[in-house]
C-alpha positions in Angstrom: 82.3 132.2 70.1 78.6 130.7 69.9 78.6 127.7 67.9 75.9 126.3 66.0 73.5 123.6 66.4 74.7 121.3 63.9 77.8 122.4 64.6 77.4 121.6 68.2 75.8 118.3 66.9 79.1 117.7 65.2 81.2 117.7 68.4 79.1 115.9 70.4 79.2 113.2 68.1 82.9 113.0 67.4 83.5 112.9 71.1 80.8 109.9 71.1 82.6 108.2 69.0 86.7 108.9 70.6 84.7 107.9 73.7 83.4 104.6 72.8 86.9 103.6 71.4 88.0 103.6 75.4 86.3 100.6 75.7 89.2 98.1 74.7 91.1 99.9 77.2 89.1 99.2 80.1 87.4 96.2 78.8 90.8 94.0 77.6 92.3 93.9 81.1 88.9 92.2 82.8 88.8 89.6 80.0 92.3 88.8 80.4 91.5 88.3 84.4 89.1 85.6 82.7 85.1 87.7 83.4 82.6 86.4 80.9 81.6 89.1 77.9 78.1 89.3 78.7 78.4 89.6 82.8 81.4 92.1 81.5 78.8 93.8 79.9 76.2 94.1 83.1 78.6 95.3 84.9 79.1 98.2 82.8 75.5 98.6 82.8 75.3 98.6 86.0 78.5 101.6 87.0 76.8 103.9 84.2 73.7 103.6 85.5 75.4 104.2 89.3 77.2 107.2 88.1 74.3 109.1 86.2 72.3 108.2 89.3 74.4 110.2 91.3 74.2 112.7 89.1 70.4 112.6 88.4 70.0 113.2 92.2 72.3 115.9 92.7 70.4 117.7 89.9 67.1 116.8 91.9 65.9 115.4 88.4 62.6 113.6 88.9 63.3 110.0 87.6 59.0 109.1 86.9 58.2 108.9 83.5 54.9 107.4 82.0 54.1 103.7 81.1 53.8 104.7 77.1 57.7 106.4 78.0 58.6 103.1 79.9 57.7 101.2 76.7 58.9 103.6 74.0 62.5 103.5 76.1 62.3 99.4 76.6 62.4 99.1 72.9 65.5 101.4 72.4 67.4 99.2 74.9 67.0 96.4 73.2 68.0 97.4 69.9 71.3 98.7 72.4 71.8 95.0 73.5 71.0 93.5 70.2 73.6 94.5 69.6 76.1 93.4 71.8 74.7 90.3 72.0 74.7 90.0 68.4 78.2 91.2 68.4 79.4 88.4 71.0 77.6 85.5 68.7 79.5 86.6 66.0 82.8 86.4 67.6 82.0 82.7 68.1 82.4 81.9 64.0 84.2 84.9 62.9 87.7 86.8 64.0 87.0 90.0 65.9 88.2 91.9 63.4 86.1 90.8 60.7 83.2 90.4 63.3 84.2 94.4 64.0 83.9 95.3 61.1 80.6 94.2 60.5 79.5 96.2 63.5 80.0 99.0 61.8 77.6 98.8 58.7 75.5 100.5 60.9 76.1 103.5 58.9 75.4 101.7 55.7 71.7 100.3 57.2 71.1 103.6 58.6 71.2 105.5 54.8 69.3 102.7 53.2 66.3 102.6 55.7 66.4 106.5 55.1 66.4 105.9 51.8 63.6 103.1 51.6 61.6 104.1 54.8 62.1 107.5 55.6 62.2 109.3 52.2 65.8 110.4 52.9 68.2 111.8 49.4 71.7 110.4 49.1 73.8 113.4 48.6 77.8 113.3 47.0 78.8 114.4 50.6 77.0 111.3 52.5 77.9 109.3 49.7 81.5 109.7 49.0 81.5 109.7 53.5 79.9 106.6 53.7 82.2 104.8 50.9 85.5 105.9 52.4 84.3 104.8 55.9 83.5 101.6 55.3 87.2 101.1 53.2 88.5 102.9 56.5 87.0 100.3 59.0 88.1 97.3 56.9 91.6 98.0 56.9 91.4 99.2 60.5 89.9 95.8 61.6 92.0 94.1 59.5 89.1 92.3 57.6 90.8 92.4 53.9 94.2 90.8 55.2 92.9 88.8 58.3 93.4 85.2 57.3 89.8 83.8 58.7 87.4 81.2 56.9 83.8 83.1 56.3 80.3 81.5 58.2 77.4 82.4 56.8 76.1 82.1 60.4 78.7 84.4 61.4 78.7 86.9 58.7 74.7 86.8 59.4 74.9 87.7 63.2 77.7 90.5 62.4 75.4 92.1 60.1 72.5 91.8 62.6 74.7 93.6 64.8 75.2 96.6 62.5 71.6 96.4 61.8 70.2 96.8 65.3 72.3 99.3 66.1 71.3 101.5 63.1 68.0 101.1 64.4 68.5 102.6 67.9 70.3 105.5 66.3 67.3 106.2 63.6 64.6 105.3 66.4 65.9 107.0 69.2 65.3 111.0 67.5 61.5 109.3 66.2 59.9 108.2 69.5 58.9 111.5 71.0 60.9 111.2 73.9 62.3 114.8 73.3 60.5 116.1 76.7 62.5 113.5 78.7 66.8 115.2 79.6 69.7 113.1 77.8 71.2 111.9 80.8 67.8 110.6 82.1 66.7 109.2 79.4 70.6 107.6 78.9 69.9 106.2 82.2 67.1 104.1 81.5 68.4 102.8 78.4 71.2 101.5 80.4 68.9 100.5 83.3 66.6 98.0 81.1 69.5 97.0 79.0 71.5 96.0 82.4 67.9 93.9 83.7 67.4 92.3 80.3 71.1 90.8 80.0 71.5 89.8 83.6 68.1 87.5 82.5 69.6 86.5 79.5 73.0 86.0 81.6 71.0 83.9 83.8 69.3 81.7 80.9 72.1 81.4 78.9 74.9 81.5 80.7 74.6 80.2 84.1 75.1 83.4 86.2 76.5 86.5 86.6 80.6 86.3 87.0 81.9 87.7 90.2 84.1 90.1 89.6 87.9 88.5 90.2 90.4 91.3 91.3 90.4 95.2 92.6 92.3 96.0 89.3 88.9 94.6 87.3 86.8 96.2 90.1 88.4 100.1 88.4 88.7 98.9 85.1 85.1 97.8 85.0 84.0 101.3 86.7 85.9 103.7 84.3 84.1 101.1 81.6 80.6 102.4 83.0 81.8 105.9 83.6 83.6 106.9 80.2 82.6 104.9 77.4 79.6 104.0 78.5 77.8 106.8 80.7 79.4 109.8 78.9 79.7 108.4 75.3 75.8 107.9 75.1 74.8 111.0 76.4 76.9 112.2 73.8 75.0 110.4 71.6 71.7 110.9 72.9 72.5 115.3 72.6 73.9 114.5 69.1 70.9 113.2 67.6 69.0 115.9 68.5 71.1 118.1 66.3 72.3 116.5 63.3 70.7 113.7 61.3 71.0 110.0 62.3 73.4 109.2 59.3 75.9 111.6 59.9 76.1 110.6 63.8 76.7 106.7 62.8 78.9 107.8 60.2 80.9 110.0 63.1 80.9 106.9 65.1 83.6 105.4 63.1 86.0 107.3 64.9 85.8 104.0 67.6 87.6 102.2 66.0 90.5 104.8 65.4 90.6 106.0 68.7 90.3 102.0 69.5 93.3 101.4 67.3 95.3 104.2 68.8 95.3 103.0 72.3 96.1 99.3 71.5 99.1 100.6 70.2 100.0 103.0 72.5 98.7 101.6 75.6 98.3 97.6 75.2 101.2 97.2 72.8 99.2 96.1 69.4 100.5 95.6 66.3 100.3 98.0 63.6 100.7 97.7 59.7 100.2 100.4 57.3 97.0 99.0 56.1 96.0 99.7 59.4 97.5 103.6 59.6 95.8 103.8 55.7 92.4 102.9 57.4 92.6 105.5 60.4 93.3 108.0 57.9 90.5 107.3 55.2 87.8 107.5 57.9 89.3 110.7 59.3 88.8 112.0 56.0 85.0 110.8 55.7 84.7 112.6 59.1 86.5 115.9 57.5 84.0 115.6 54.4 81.2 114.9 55.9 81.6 118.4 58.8 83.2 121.1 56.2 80.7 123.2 54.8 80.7 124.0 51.0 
């Protein structure tokens, strides 16, 4: 059976998003071994940009690409770590999950800059999607029944977070970097965002951690490989397809697939608040992809 592009568009983003829900997995283990989030983060970088390496070369892929590419490509990655860095300042004045939660207005900024900017149309579809997401991913993370005093500081850098990362997803399709294969142009994203936080590392936070046990040394490898490496190239193929709206809207399925494995795997608690939220954002996702 030959699928369509959008349909094909579809996929790619669902798995994008199941993939990036990994990252508790592998990341919740090296935090407990005591690894700083940002050096967490480098290291990340730093295995996803090993393994597409590896892979770059034994596709003899030429890795040169212009100065105007260099530049186009330096500004995608820092939207990318905008956004984790945003993300991490929030968790210093809000609970993770509320903090999570307002990761993922992304979806929300992405249809109003379409709307206001890019002469994008609401339709019911992308409507009625985005509204049930964004119920979904509150009562996944918690955010309505968390007990957790609001910053204004906090609930600022939260919605920076969401905010930059709707920006890589609606510049990445609009810089005309088209000519240039996913997984190399996935590579370099990482690549500048793994230099620019080791310099922020270094400014802000003293240094780079050392990595404190073999177990980290896998965890932090499957971290660059899966979630990372695989899950943007997902990403990258996705956009090429489908609109920007839909894939941040498809991206919701993180926190599911998140939720999922901290109860199956790392032994999280789970209230029906919490099943009610996995389910409303599998129904934006079934809304949003059937035709008709």
């Amino acid at each position: 059976m030959i699928l369509s592009q959008s349909t094909k568009g579809y996929c790619l983003g669902l798995l994008a998003g199941m993939s990036f829900g990994l990252i508790p997995l592998f990341s919740i283990p090296v935090i407990a071994d005591g690894m700083d989030n940002v050096s967490i983060l480098v290291y990340r970088f730093l295995f996803g940009c090993t393994g597409m390496l590896a892979a770059l070369l034994i596709q003899k892929t030429s890795l040169r690409i212009t100065l105007g590419e260099f530049l186009r490509i330096s500004l995608l990655s820092l939207f990318y770590i905008g956004t984790a860095i945003t993300t991490l300042n929030a968790y210093d004045y809000l609970s993770s999950g509320i903090a999570t939660a307002l990761v993922y207005t992304d979806p929300i900024w992405c249809a109003l800059i379409g709307l206001l900017f890019l002469r994008e149309k609401f339709s019911w579809k992308i409507t009625s999607a985005l509204v049930i997401t964004v119920m979904g991913v509150l009562l996944l993370t918690n955010a309505l029944t968390e007990p957790a005093k609001f910053s204004s500081i906090g609930v600022t850098w939260g919605l920076l977070s969401g905010l930059t990362y709707a920006l890589y997803i609606i510049f990445l399709p609009r810089l005309n970097l088209s000519r240039i294969p996913s997984l190399k142009l996935t590579f370099y994203v990482f690549f500048l965002s793994m230099i620019y936080l080791s310099i922020y590392q270094m400014i802000a936070g003293g240094g780079i951690d050392s990595i404190p046990s073999k177990s980290s040394w896998i965890n932090l490898i499957l971290l660059g490989l899966i979630p990372t490496a695989f899950s943007n190239i997902c990403v990258t193929l996705s956009l090429r397809l489908i609109k920007s709206t839909v894939v941040a809207l498809l991206g919701a399925l993180e926190p599911v697939t998140a939720m999922v494995v901290g109860i199956c795997l790392l032994g999280d608690p789970v209230s029906g608040l919490n099943i009610l939220g996995g389910v409303l954002v599998l129904s934006a996702v079934i809304i949003l992809t059937v035709r008709g």
